[in-house]
C-alpha positions as CSV (number, residue, x, y, z in Angstrom):
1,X,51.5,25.3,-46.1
2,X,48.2,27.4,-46.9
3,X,50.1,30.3,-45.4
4,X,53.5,29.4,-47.3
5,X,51.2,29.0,-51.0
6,X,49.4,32.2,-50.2
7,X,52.7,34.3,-48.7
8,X,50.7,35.0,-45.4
9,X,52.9,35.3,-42.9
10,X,50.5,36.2,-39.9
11,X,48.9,32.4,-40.4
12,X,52.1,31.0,-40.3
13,X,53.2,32.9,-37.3
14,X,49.5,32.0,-35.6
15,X,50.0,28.1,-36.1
16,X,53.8,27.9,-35.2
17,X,52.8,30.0,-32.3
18,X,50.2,27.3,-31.7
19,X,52.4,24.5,-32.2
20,X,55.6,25.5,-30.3
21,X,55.9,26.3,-26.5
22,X,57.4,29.5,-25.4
23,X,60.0,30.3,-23.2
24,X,59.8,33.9,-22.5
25,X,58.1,37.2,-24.3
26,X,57.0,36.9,-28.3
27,X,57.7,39.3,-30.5
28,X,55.1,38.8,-33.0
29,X,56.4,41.3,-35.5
30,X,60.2,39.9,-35.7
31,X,58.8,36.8,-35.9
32,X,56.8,37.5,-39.1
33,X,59.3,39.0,-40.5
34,X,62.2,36.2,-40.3
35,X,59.1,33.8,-41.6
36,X,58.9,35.8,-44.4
37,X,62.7,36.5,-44.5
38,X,63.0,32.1,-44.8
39,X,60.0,31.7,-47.8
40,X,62.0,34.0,-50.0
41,X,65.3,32.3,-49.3
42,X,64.7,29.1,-49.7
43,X,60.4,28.3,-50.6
44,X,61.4,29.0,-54.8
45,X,64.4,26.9,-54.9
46,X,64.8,23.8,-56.6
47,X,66.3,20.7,-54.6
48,X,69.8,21.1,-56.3
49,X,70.1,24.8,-54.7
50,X,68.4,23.9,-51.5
51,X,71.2,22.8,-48.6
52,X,68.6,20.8,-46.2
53,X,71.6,21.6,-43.1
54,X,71.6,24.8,-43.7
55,X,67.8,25.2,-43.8
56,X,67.2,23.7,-40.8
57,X,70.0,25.0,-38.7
58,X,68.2,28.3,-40.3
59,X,65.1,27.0,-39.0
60,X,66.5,26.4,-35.1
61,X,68.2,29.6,-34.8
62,X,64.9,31.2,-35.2
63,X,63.0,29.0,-33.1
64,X,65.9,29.8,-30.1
65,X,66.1,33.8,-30.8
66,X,62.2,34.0,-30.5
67,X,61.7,31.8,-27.4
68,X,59.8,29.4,-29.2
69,X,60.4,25.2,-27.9
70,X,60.6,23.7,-31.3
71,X,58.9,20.5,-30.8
72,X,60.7,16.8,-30.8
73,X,58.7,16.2,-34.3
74,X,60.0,18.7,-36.2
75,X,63.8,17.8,-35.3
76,X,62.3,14.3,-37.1
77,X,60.6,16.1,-39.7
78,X,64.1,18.1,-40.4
79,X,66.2,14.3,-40.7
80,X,63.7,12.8,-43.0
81,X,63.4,15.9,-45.5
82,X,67.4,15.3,-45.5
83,X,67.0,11.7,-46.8
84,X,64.2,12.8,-49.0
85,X,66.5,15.9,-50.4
86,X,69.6,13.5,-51.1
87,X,67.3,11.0,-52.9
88,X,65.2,13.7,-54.4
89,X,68.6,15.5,-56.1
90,X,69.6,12.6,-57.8
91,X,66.2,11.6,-59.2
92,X,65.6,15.2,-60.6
93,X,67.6,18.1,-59.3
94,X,65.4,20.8,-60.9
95,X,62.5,19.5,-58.8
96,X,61.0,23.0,-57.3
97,X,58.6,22.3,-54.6
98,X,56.5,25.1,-54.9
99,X,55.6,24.1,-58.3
100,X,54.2,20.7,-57.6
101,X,52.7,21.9,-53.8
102,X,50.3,24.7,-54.9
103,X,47.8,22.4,-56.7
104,X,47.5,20.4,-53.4
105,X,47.2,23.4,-51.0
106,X,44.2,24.6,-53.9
107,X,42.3,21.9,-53.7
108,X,42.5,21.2,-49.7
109,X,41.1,24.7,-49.5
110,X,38.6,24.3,-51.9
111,X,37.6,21.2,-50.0
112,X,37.6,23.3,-46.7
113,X,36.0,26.3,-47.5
114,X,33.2,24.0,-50.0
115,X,29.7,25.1,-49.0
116,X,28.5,21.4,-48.3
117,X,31.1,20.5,-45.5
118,X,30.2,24.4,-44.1
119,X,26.5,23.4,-43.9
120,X,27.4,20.0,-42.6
121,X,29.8,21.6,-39.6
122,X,27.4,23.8,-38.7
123,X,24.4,21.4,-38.9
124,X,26.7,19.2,-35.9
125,X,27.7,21.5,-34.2
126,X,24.2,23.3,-34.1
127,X,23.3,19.4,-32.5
128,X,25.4,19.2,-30.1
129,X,24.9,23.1,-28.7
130,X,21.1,21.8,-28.5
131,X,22.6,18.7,-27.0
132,X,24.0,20.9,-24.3
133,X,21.2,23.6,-24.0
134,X,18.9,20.6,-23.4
135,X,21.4,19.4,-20.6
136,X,22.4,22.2,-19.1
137,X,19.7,23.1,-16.4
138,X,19.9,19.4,-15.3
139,X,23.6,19.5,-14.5
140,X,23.1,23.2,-13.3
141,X,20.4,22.0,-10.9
142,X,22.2,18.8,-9.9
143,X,25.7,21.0,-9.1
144,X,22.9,23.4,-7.0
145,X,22.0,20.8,-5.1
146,X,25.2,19.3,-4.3
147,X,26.1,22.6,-2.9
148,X,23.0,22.7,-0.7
149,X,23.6,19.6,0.7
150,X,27.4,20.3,1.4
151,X,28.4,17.4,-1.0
152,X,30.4,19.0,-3.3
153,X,34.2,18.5,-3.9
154,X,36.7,20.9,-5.5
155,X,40.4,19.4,-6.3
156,X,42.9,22.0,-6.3
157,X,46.3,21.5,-7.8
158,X,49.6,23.6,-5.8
159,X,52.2,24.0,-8.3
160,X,55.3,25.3,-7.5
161,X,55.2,23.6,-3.8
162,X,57.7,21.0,-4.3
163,X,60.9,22.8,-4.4
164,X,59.9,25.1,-1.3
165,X,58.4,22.1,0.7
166,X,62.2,20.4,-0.4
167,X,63.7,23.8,1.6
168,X,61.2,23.6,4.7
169,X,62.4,19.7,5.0
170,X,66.0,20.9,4.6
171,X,65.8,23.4,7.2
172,X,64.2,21.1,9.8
173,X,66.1,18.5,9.5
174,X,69.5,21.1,9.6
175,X,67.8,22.6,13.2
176,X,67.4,19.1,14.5
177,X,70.8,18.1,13.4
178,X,72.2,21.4,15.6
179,X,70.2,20.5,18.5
180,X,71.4,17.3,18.9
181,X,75.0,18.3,18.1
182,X,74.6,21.5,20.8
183,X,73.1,18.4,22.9
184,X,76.8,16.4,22.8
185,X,79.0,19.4,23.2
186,X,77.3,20.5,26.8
187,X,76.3,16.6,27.7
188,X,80.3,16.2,27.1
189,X,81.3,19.6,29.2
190,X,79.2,18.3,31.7
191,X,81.1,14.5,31.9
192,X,84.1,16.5,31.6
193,X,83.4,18.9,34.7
194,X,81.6,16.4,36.9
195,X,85.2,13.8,36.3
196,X,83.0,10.8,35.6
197,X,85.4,7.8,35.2
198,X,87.1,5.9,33.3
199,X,89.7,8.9,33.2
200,X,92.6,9.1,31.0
201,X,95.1,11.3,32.6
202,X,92.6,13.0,34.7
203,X,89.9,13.3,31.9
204,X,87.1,11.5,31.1
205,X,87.1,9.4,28.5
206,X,83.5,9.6,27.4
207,X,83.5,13.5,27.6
208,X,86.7,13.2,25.1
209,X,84.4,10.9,22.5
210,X,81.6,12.9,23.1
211,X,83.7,15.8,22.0
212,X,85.4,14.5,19.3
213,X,82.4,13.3,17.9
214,X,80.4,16.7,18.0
215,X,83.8,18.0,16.3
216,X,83.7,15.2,13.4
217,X,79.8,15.7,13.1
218,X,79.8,20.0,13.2
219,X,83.0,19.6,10.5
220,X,80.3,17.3,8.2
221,X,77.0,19.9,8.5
222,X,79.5,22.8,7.3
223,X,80.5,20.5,4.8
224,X,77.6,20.1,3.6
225,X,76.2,23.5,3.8
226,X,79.5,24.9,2.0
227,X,79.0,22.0,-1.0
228,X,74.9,23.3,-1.7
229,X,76.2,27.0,-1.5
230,X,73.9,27.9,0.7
231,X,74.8,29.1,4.7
């Protein structure tokens, strides 16, 4: 709001950089310039001229053409400045919100930037970087020796492993599935060959299963395959 009041666009652009993810390359420039693009449309008009739908279907188009993730509170933020607008309009339709929003933006910069709270930020934070100095050769001692000694742990995080460990286990269990298949087909060649009884008109019966089974099996692994698109 600050960077609405004072028409800065390169604030805004900074914290809704900071507040949104990204899903591929910024353009920093284009997105300034649709910020400012928005304040002039809509930032000086009153709530009668204001459609709240077509602000915020303004607003998501240019969070989706600059790669930026709009966050899940500002989609709540959007349906509660429509109730507000509806109830706003009838209560006083000339209401401009720029009007009545400068005086607070004033003052919570005068409070920010008042000389008292400076001195008093910089009189903690000066404490705690003493804190630190006065802690810092104890923990850097304490990590030294923890290395001598061979005592030291480091946790490392793989990311990215899941989906190519899901493909290893795949693979295996596709290879194993083969061999065992390969292992009916000659298993049933050799019953077949060696006429190992019972017989049904002069040929084995198990050889025939054996076979018909490695059929109905081989059919379900290109099945398979064929359905994930992968061969």
């Amino acid at each position: 709001m600050i960077g609405v009041v004072n028409r800065d666009s390169n604030v805004i652009t900074r914290n809704v950089i900071k507040l949104c993810g990204s899903s591929g390359e910024l353009n920093i420039n284009r997105i300034e310039l649709q910020i400012t693009e928005l304040i002039d449309r809509y930032y000086y008009q009153s709530l009668q001229e204001i459609d709240i739908a077509t602000l915020f279907n303004d607003f998501v188009i240019f969070f989706r053409e600059n790669n930026l993730i709009v966050p899940s509170d500002l989609y709540l933020l959007g349906k509660a400045l429509g109730i507000l607008q509806g109830n706003g309009e009838k209560l006083d339709p000339d209401f401009n919100f720029s009007k009545h929003v400068e005086p607070y933006v004033k003052k919570i910069i005068k409070d920010r930037y008042n000389p008292f709270k400076i001195a008093k930020d910089i009189y903690f934070s000066a404490e705690e970087l003493g804190q630190l100095v006065r802690d810092l050769p104890f923990d850097v001692r304490e990590i030294i020796g923890k290395i001598k000694s061979g005592k030291i742990k480091i946790d490392i995080e793989h990311k990215g492993l899941t989906p190519m460990l899901k493909t290893h286990s795949q693979i295996s269990n596709r290879i194993a599935f083969a061999i065992v298949l390969a292992s009916i087909i000659v298993g049933s060649s050799l019953i077949v060959l060696s006429k190992i009884p019972p017989m049904w008109n002069d040929i084995p019966v198990i050889g025939v299963v054996g076979f018909i089974a490695a059929g109905i099996l081989g059919f379900w692994l290109l099945i398979s395959i064929l359905r994930h698109g992968k061969m």
